[in-house]
C-alpha positions as CSV (number, residue, x, y, z in Angstrom):
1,X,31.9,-43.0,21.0
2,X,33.5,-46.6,21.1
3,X,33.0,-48.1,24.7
4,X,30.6,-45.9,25.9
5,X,27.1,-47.2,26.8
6,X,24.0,-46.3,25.7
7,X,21.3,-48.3,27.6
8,X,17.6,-48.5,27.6
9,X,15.5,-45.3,28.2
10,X,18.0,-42.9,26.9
11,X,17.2,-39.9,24.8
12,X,19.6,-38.0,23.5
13,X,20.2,-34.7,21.4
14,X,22.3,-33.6,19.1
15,X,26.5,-32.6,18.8
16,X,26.3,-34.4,22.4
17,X,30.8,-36.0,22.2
18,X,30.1,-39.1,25.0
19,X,34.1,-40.5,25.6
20,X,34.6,-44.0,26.5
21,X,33.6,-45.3,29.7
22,X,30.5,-43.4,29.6
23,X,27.1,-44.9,31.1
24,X,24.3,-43.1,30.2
25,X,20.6,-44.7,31.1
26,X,21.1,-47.5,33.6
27,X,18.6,-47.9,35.7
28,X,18.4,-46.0,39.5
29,X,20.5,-46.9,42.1
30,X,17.6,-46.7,44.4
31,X,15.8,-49.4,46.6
32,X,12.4,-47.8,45.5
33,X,12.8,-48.7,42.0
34,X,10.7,-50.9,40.4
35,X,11.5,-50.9,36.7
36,X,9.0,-48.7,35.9
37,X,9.3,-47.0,32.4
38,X,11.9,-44.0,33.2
39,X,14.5,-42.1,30.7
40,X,17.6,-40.0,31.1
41,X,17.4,-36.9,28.8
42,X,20.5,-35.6,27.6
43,X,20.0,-32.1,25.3
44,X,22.6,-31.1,22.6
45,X,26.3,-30.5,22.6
46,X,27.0,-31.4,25.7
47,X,30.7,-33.1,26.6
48,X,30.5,-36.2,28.7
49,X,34.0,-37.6,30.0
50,X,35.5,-40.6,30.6
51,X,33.1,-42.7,32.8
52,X,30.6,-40.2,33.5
53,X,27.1,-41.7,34.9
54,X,24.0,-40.6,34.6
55,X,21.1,-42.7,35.5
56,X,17.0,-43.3,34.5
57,X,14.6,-41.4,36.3
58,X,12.6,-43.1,38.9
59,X,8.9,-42.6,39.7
60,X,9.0,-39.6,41.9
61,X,9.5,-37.5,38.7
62,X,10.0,-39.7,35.6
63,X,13.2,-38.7,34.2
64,X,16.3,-37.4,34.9
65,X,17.5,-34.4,32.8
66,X,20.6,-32.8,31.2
67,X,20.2,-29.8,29.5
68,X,22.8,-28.3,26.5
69,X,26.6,-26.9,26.5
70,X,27.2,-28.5,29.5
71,X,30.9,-30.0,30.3
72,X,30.8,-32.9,32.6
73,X,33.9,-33.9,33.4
74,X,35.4,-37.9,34.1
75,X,33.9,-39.6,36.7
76,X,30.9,-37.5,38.1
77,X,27.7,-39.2,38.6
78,X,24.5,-37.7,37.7
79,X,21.7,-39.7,40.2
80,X,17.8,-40.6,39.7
81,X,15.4,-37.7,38.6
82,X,18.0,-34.9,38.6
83,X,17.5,-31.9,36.6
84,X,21.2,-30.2,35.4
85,X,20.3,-26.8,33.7
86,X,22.5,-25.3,30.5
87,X,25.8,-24.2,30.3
88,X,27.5,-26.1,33.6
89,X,30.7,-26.8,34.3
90,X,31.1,-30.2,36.6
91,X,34.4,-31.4,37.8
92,X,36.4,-34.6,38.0
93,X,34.7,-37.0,40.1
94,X,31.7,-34.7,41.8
95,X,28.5,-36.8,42.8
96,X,25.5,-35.9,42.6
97,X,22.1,-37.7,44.9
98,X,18.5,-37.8,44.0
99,X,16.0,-35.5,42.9
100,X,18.7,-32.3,43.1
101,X,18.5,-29.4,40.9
102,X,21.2,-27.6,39.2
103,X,20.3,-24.2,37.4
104,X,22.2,-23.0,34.1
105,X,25.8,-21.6,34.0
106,X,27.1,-23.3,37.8
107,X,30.2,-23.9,37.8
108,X,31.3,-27.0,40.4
109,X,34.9,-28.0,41.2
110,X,35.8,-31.6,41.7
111,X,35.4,-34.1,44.1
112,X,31.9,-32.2,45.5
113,X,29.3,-34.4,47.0
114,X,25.7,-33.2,46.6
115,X,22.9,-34.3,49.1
116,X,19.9,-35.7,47.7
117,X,16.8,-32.8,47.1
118,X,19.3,-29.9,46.7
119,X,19.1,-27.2,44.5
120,X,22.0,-25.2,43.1
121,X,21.7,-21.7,41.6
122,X,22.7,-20.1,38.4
123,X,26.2,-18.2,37.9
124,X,27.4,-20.0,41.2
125,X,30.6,-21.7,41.9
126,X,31.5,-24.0,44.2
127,X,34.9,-25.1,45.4
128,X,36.6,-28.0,45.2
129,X,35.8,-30.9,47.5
130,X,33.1,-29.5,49.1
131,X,30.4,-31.3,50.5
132,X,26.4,-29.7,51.2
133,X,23.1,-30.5,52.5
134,X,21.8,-27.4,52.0
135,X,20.7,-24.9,48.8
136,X,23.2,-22.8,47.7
137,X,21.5,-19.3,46.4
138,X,22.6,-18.0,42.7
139,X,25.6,-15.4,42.1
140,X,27.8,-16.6,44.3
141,X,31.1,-18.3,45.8
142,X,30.4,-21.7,48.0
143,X,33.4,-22.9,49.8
144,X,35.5,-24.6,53.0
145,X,34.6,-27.1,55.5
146,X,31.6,-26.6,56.4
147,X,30.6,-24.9,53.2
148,X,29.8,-21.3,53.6
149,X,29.0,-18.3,51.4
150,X,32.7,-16.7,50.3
151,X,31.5,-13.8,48.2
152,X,29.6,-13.4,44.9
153,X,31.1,-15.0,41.7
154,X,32.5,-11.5,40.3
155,X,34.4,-12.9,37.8
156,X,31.9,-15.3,36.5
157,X,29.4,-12.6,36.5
158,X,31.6,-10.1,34.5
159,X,32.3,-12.4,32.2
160,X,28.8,-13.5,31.4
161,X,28.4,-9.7,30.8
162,X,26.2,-8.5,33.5
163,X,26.9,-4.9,34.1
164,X,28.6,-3.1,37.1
165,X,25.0,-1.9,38.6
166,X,23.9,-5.3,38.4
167,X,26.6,-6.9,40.1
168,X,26.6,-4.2,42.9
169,X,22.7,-5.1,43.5
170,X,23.7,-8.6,43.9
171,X,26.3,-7.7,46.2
172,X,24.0,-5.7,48.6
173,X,21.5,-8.2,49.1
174,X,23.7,-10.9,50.0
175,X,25.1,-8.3,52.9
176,X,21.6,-7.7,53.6
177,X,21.2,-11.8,54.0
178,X,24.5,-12.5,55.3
179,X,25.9,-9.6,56.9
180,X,23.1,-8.1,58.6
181,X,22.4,-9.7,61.6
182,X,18.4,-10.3,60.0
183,X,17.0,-13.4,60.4
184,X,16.3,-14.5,56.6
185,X,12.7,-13.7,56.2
186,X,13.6,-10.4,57.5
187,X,16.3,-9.8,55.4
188,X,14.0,-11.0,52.4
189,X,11.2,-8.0,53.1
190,X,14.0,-5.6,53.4
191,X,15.5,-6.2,50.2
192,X,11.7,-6.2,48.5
193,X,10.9,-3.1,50.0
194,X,14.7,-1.5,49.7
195,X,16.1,-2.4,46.4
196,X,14.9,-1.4,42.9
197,X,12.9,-4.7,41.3
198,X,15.2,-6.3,39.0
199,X,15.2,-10.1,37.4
200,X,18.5,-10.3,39.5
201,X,17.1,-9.6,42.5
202,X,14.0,-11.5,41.9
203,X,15.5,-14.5,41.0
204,X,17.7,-14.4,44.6
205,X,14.5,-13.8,46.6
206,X,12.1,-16.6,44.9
207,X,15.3,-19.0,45.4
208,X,15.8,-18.2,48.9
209,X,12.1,-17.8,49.7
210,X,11.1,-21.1,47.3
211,X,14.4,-23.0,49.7
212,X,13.0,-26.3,51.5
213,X,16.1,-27.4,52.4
214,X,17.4,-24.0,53.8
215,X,20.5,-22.0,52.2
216,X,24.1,-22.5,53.7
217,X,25.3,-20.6,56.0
């Protein structure tokens, strides 16, 4: 696309539509950086707005990565060694810090600022002008000031066609780790030793369990 820019270290797939104003491989803006040889992966058929960013990896991992059929909308900012999964949905002017992680099919409104190291789960969505330190687990709702869990993403989770029984599983074991009064280790074990083993349920305990920056509140 005419005024976009493609620089150095880029790598890109294919039916990727890049609008004008787009930046795509500059190097870090991080102090640490010392030129070393770094790329920014884009996959295939993803839509990049108007003067989206996304910059070279740095040493700590080597690259910073954007999967496929994702829609980043004008203005966000993809920082140093991030890794954005498949199918995302990233609004208007949303930045995102260092080394965070973004699993497939989130869904994050505008104007969101993302602390460095963070990690995101899948089918999540996150309201508008939020801002977080903290890991926010998969399945659900993220929003106010200070962020906080809202519910699970029903809607997002019908319409990626996950059945009734499933959804109801994921609702239980976020009462069980929000609603219970159990600290979240407890809470954890109950759900193990309560709940029929699922990938849905697995996937919200290793997240939570896997956490090193803690989940919100």
């Amino acid at each position: 696309m005419a005024l976009a820019m493609i620089l150095y270290g880029s790598r890109i797939g294919n039916g990727n539509t890049i609008f004008p104003g787009a930046v795509i491989g500059a190097i870090p803006q991080d102090l640490k950086f010392q030129g070393e040889e770094t790329t920014a992966e884009i996959g295939d058929n993803n839509l990049i707005r108007e003067n989206v960013t996304i910059n070279r990896g740095t040493a700590a991992k080597g690259r910073t990565i954007v999967g496929s059929n994702n829609l980043l909308m004008e203005g966000m900012h993809v920082a140093h060694d991030a890794l954005i999964g498949n199918g995302c949905i990233i609004g208007n002017s949303t930045k995102m810090a260092g080394e965070i992680v973004i699993d497939d099919n989130a869904i994050i409104s505008a104007n969101v600022l993302m602390h460095q190291f963070c990690h995101v789960g899948g089918h999540v969505m996150i309201q508008g002008g939020c801002r977080f330190s903290k890991d926010i687990p998969p399945y659900i709702i993220a929003g106010r000031e200070p962020i906080a869990f809202c519910g699970i993403n029903i809607i997002g989770l019908r319409r990626r066609g996950f059945s009734n029984e499933a959804i109801e599983s994921i609702h239980n074991a976020y009462r069980i780790i929000y609603q219970s009064g159990l600290n979240t280790t407890d809470a954890l074990k109950k759900i193990e030793n309560e709940f029929e083993k699922s990938p849905e349920i697995d996937y919200i305990v290793n997240f939570i369990r896997s956490s090193e920056r803690g989940i919100i509140k």
